[in-house]
The first five atom37 places (N, CA, C, CB, O) and aatype in JSON, in Angstrom:
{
  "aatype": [20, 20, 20, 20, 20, 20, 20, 20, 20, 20, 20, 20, 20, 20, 20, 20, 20, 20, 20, 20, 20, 20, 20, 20, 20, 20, 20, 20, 20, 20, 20, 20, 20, 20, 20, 20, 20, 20, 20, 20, 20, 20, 20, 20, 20, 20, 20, 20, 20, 20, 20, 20, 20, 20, 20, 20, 20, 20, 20, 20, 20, 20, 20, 20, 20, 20, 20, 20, 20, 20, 20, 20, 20, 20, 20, 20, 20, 20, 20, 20, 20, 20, 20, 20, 20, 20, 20, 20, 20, 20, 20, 20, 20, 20, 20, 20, 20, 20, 20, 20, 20, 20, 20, 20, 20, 20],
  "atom_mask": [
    [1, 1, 1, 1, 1],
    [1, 1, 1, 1, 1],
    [1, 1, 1, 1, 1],
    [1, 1, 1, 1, 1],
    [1, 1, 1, 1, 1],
    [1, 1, 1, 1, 1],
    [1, 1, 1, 1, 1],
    [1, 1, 1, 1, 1],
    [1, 1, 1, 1, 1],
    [1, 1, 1, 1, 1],
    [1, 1, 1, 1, 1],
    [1, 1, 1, 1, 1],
    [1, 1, 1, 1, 1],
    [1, 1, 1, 1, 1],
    [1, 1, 1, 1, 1],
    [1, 1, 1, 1, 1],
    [1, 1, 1, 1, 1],
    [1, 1, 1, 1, 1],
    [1, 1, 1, 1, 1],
    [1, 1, 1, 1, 1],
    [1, 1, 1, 1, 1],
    [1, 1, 1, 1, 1],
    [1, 1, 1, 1, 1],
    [1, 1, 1, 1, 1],
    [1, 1, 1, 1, 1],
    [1, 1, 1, 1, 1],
    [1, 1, 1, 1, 1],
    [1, 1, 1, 1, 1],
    [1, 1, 1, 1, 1],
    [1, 1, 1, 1, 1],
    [1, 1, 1, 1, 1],
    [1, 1, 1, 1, 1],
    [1, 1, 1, 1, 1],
    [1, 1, 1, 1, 1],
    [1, 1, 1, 1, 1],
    [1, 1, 1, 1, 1],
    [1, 1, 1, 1, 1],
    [1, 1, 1, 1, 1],
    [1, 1, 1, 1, 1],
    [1, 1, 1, 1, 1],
    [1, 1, 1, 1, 1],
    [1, 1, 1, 1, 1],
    [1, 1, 1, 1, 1],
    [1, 1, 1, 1, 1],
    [1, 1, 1, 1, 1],
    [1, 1, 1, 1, 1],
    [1, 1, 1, 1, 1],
    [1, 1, 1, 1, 1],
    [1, 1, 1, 1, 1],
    [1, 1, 1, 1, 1],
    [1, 1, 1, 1, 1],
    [1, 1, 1, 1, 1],
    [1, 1, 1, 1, 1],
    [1, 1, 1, 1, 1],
    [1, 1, 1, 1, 1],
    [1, 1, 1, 1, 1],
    [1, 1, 1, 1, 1],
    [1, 1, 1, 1, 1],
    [1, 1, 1, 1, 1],
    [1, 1, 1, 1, 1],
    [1, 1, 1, 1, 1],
    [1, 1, 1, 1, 1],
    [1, 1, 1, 1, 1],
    [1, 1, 1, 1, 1],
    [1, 1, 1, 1, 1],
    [1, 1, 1, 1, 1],
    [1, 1, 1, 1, 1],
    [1, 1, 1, 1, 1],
    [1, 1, 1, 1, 1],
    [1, 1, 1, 1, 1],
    [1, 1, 1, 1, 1],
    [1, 1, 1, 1, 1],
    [1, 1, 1, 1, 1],
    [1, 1, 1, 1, 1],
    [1, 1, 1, 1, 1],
    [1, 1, 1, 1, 1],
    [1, 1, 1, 1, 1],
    [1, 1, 1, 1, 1],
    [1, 1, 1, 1, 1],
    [1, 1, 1, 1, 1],
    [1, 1, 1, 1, 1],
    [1, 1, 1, 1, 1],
    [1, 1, 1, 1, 1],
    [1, 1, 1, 1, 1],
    [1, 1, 1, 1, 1],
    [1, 1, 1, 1, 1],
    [1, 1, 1, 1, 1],
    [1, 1, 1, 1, 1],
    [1, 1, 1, 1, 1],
    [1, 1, 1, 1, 1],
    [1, 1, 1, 1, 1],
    [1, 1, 1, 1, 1],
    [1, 1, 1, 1, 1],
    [1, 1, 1, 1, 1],
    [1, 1, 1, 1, 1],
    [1, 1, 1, 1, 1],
    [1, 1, 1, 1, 1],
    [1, 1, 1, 1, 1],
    [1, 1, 1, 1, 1],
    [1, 1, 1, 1, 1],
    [1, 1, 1, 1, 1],
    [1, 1, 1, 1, 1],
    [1, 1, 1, 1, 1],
    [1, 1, 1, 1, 1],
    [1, 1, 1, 1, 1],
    [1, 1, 1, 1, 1]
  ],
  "atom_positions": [
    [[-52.45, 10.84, 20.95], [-51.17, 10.38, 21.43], [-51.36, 8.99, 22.03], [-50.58, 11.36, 22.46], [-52.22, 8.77, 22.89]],
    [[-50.64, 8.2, 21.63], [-50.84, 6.6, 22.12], [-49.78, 6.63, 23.69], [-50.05, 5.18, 20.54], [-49.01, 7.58, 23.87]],
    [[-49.87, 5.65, 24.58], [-49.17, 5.24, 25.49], [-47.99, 5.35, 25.27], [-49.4, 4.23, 25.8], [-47.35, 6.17, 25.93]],
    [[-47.29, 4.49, 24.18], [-46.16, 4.34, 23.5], [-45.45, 5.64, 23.86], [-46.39, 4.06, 22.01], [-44.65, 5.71, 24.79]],
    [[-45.84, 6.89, 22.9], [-45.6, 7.8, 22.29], [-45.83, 8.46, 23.66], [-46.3, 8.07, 20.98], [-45.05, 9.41, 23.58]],
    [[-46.67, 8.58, 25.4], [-46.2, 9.2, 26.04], [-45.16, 8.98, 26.63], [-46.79, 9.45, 26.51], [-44.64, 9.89, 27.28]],
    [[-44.68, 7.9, 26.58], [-43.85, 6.86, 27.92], [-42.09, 7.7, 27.27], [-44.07, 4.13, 27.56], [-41.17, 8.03, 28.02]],
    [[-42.1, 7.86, 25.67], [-41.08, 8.03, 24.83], [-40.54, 9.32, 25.54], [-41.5, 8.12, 23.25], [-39.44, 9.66, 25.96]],
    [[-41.93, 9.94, 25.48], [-41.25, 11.78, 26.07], [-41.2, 11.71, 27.4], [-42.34, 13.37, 25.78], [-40.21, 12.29, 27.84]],
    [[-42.42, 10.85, 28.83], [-41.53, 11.07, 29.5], [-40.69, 10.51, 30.18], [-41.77, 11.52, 29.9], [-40.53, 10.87, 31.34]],
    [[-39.7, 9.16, 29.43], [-38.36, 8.96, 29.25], [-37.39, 10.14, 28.81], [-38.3, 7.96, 28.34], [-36.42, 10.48, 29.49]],
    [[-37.66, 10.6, 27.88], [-36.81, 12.47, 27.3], [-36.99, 13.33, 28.43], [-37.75, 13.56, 25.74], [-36.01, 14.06, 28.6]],
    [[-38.15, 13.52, 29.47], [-38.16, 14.29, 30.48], [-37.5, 14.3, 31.76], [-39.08, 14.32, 30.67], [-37.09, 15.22, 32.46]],
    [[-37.48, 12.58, 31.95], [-36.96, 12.48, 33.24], [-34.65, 12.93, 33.58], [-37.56, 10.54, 33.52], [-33.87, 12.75, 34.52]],
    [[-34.59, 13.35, 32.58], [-33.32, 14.01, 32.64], [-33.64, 15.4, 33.36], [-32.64, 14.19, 31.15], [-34.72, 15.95, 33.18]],
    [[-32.88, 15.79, 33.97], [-32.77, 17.71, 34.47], [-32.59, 18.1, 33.59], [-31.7, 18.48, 35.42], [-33.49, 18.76, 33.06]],
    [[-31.12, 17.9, 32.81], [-30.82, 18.62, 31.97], [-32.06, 18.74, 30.66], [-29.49, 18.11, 31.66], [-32.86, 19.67, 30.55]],
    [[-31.99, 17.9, 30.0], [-33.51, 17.95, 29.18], [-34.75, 18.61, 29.53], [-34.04, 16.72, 29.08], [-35.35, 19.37, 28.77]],
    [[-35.05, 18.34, 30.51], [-36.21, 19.27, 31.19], [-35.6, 21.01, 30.8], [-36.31, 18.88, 33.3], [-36.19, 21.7, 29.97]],
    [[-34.59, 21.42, 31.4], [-34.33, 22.4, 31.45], [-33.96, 22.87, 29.97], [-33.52, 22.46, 32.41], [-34.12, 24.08, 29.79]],
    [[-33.45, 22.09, 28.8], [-33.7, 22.71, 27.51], [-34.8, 23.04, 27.45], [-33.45, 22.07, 26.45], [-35.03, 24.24, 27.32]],
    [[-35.86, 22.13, 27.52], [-37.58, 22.72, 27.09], [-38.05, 23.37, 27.96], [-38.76, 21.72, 26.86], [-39.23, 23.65, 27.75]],
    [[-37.59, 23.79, 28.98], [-38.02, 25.43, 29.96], [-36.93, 26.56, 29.41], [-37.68, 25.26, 32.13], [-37.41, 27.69, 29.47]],
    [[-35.78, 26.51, 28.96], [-35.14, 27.56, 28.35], [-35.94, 27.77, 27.11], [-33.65, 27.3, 28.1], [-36.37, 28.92, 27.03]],
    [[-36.21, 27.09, 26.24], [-36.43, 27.31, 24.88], [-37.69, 27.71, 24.73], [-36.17, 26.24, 24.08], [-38.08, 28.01, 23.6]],
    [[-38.8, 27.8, 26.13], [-39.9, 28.1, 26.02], [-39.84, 29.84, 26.13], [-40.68, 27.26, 27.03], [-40.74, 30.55, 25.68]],
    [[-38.78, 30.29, 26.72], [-38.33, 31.75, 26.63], [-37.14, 31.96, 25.91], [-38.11, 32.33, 27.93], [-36.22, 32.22, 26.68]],
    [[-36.73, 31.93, 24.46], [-35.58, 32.23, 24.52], [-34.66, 32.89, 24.35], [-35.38, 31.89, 24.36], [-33.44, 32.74, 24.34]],
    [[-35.78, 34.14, 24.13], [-34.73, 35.61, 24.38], [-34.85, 35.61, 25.57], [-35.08, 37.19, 23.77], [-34.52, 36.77, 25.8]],
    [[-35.24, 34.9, 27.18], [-34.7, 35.49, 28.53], [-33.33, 34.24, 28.49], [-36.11, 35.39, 30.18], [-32.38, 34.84, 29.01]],
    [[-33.1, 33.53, 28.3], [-31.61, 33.03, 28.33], [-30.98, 32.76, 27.49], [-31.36, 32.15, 28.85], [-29.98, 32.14, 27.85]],
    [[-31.06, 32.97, 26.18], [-29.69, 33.06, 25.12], [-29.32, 34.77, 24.5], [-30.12, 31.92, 23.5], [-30.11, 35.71, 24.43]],
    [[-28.14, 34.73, 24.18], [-28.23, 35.93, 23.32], [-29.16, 35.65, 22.53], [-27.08, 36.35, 22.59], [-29.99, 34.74, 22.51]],
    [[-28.85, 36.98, 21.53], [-29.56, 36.61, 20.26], [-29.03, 35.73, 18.91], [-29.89, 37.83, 19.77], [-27.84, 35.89, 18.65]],
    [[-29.46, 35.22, 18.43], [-29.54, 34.11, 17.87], [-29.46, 34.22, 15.78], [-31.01, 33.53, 18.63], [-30.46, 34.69, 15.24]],
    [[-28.72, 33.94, 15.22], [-28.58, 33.97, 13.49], [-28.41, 35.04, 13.41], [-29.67, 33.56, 12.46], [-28.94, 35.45, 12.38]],
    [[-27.95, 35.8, 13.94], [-27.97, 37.76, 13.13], [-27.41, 37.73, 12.29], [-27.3, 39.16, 13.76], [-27.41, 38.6, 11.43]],
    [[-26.38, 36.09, 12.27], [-25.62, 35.8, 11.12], [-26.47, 35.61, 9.71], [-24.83, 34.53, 11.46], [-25.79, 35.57, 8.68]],
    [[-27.65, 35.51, 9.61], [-28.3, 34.71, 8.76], [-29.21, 35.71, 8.04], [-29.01, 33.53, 9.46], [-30.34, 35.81, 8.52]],
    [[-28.87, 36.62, 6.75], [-30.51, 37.42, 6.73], [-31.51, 36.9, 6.28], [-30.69, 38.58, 5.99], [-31.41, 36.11, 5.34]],
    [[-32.5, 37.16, 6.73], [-33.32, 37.11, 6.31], [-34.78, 35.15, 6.73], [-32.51, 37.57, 4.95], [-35.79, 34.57, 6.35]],
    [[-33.71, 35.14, 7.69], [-34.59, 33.62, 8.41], [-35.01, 34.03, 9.68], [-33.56, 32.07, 8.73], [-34.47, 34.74, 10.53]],
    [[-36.27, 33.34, 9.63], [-37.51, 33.46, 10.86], [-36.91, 32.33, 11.68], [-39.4, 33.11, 10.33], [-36.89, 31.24, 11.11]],
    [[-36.47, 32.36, 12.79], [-35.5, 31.46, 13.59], [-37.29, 30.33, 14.32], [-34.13, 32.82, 15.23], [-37.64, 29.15, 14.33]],
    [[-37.88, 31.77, 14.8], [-38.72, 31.37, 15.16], [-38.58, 30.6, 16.92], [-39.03, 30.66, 14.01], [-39.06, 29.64, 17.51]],
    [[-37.73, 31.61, 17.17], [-37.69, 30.93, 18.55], [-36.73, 29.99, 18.98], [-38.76, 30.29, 18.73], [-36.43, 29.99, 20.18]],
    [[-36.0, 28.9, 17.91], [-35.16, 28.05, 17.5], [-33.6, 28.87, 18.34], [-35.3, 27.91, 15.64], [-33.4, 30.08, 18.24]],
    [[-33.06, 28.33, 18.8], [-31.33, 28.29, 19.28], [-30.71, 27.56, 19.04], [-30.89, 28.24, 20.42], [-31.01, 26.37, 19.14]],
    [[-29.32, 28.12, 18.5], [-28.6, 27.21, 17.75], [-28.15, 25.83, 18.85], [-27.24, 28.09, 17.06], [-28.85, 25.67, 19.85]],
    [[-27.03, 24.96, 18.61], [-26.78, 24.24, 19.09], [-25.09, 25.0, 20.1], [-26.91, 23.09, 18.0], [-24.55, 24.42, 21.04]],
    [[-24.86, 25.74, 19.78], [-23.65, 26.06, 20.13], [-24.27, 26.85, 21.46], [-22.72, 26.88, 18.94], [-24.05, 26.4, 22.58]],
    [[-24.86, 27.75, 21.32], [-25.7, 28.06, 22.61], [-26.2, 27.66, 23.54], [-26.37, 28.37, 22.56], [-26.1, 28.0, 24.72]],
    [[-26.96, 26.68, 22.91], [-27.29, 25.66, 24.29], [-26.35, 24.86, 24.58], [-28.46, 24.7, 24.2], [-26.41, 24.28, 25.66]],
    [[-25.24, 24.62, 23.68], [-23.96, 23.93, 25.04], [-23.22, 24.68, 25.56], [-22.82, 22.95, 24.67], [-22.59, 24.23, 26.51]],
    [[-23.0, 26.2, 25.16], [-22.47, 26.99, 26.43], [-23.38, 27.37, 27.89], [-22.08, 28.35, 25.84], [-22.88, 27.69, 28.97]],
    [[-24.36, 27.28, 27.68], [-25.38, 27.38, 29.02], [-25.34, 25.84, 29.67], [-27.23, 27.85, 28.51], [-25.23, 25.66, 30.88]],
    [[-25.42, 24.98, 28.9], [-25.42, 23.76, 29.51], [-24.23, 23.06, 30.66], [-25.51, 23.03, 28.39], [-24.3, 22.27, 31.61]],
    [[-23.01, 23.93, 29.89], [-21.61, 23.73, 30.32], [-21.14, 22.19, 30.14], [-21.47, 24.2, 31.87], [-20.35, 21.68, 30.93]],
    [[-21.66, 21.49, 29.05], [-21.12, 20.38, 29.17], [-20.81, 20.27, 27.55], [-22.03, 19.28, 29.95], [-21.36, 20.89, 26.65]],
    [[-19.85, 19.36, 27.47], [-20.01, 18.6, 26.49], [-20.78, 18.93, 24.68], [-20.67, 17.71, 27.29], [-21.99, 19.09, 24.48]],
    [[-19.64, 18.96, 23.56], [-20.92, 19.24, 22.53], [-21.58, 17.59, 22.01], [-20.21, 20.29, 20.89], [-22.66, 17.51, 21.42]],
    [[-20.79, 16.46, 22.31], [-21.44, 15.32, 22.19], [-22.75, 14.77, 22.91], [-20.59, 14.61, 22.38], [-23.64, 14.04, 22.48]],
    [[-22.52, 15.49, 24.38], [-23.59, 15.42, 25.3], [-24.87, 16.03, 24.62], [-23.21, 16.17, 26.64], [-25.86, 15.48, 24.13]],
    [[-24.48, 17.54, 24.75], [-25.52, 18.07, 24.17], [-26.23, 17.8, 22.7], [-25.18, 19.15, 24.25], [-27.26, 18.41, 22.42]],
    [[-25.8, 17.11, 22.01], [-25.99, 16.8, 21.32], [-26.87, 15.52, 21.1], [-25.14, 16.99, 21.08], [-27.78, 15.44, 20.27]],
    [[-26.47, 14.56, 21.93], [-27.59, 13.57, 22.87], [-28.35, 14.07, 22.88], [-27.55, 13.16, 24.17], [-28.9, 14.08, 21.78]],
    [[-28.91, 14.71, 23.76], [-29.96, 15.17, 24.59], [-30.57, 16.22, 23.88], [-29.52, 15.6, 25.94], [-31.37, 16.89, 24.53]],
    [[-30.39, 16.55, 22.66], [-30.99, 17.47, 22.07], [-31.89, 16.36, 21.06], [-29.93, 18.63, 21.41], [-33.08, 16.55, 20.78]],
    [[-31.17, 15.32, 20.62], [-31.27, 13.9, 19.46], [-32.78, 13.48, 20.38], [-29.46, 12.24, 19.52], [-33.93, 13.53, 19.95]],
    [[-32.37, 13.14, 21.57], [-33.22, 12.3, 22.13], [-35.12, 13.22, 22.42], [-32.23, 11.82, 23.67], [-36.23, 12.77, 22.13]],
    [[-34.85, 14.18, 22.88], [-35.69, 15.66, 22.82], [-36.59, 15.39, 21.77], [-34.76, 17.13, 22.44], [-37.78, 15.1, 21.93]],
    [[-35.74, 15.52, 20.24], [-36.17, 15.39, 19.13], [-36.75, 14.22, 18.77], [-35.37, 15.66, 18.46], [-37.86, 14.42, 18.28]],
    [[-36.47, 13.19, 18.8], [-37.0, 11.44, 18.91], [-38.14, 11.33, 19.35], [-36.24, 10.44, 19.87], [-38.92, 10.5, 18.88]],
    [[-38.47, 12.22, 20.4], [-39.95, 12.24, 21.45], [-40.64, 13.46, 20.93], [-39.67, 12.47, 23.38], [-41.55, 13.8, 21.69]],
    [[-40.55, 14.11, 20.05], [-41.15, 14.98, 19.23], [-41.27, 16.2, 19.85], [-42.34, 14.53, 18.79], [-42.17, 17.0, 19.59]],
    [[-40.07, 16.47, 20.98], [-40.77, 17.58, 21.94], [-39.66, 18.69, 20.93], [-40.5, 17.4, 24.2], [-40.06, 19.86, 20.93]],
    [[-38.97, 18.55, 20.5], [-38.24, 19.56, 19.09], [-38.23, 19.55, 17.78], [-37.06, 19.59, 19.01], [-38.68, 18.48, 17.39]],
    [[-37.99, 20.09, 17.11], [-37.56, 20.12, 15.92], [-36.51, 21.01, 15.64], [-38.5, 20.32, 15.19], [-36.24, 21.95, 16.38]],
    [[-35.67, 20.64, 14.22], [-34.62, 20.92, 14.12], [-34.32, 21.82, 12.91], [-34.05, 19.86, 14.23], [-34.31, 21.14, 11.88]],
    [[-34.09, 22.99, 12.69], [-33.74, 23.09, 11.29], [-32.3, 24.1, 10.78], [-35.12, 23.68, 10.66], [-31.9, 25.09, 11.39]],
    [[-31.7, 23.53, 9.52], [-30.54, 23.14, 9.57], [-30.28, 24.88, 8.49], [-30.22, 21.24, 8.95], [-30.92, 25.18, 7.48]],
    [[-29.28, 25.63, 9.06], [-28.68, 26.79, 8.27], [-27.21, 26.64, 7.8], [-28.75, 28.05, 9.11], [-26.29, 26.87, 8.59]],
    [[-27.03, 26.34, 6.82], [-25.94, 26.49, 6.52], [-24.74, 24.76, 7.41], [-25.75, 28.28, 7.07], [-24.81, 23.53, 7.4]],
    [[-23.93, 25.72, 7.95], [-23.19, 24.25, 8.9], [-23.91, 24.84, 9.96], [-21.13, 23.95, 9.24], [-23.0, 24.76, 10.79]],
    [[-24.95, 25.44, 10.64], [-25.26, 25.87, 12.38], [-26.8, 24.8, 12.05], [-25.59, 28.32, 12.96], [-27.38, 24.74, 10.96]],
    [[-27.11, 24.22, 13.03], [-28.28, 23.58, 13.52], [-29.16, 24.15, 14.59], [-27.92, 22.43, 13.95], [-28.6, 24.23, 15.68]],
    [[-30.48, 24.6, 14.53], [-31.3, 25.75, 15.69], [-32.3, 24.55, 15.83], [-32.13, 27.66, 15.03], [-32.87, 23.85, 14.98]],
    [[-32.31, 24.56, 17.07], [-33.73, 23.46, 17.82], [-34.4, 24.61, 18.42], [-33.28, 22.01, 19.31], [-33.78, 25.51, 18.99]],
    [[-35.98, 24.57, 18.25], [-37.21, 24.87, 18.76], [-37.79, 23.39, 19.55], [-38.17, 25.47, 17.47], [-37.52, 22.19, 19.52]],
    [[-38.85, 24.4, 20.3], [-40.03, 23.55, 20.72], [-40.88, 23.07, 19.69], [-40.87, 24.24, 21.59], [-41.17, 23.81, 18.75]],
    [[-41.38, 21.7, 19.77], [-42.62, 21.63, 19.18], [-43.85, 21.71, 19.93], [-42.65, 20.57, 18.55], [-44.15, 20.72, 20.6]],
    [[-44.57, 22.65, 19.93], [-45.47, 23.16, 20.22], [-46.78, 22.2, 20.46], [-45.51, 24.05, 19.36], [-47.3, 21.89, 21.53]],
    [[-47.07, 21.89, 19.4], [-48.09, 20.79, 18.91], [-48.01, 19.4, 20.07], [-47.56, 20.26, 17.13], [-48.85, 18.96, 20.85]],
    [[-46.61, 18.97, 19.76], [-46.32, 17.63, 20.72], [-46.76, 18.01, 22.43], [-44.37, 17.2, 20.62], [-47.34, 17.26, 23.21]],
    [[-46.36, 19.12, 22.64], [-46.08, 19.62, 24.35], [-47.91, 20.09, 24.42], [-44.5, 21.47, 24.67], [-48.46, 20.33, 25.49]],
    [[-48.35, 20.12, 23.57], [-49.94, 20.42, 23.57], [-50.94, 19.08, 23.89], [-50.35, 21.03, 21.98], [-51.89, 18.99, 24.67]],
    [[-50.23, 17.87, 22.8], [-51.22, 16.79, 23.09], [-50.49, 16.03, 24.1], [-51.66, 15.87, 21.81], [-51.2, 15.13, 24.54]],
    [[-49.33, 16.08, 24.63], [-49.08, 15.56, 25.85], [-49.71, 16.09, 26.9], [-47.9, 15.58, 26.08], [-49.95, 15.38, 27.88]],
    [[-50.06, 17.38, 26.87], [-50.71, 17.86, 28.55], [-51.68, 17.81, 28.52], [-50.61, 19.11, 29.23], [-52.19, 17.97, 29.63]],
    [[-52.98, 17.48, 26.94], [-54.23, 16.71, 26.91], [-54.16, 15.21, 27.26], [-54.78, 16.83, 25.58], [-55.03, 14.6, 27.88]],
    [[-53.1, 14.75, 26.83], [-52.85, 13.17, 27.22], [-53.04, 12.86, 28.85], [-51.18, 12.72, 26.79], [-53.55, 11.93, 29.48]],
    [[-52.3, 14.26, 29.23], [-52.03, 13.7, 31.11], [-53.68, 14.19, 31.99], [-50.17, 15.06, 32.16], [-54.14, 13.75, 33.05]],
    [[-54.18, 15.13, 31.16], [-55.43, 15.72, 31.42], [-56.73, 14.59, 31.15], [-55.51, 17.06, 30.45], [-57.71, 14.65, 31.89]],
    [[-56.67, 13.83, 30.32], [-57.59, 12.98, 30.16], [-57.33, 11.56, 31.05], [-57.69, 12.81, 28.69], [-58.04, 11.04, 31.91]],
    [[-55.69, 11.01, 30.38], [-55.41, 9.69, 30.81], [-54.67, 9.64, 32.02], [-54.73, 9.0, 29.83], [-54.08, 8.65, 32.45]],
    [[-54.73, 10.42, 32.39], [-53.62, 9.82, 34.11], [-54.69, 10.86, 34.8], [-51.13, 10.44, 34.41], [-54.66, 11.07, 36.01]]
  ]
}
């Protein structure tokens, strides 16, 4: 992970709200329903749609929608697309070499 590439995420972190997507989504059967029952046969994989996380958020679907964009930009999500519904996960990988990044370089 270069400097660049930490400064990106934690710019994406220093929001509450953002922070608090990537602590919901790290559990997210303890705060969403359940998630695609609409869908057979897809491994969500942990992923919540977008409509979910703006009813917990209580704001805005443009907002949330920001802040889900920006999340994603800093590699701390990924996105994948069913039908017209959109489900963001964690990326795992990214939130891994960032806490080697802060473990070595800061």
């Amino acid at each position: 992970m270069t400097q660049e590439n930490a400064i990106e995420i934690f710019k994406a972190l220093s929001n509450e709200t953002r922070l608090n997507i990537l602590k919901w989504l790290k559990n997210p059967d303890e705060h969403f329903p359940p998630q695609g029952t609409h869908l057979e046969g897809v491994n969500l994989d942990g992923a919540v749609c977008v409509d979910s996380l703006q009813k917990k958020l209580n704001i805005s679907q443009s907002t949330t929608s920001q802040y889900l964009s920006q999340l994603q930009r800093a590699g701390l999500l990924y996105a994948q697309r069913h039908g017209k519904w959109t489900y963001y996960g964690r990326n795992e990988e990214t939130i891994t070499k960032l806490a080697e990044y802060i473990k070595i370089e800061i």
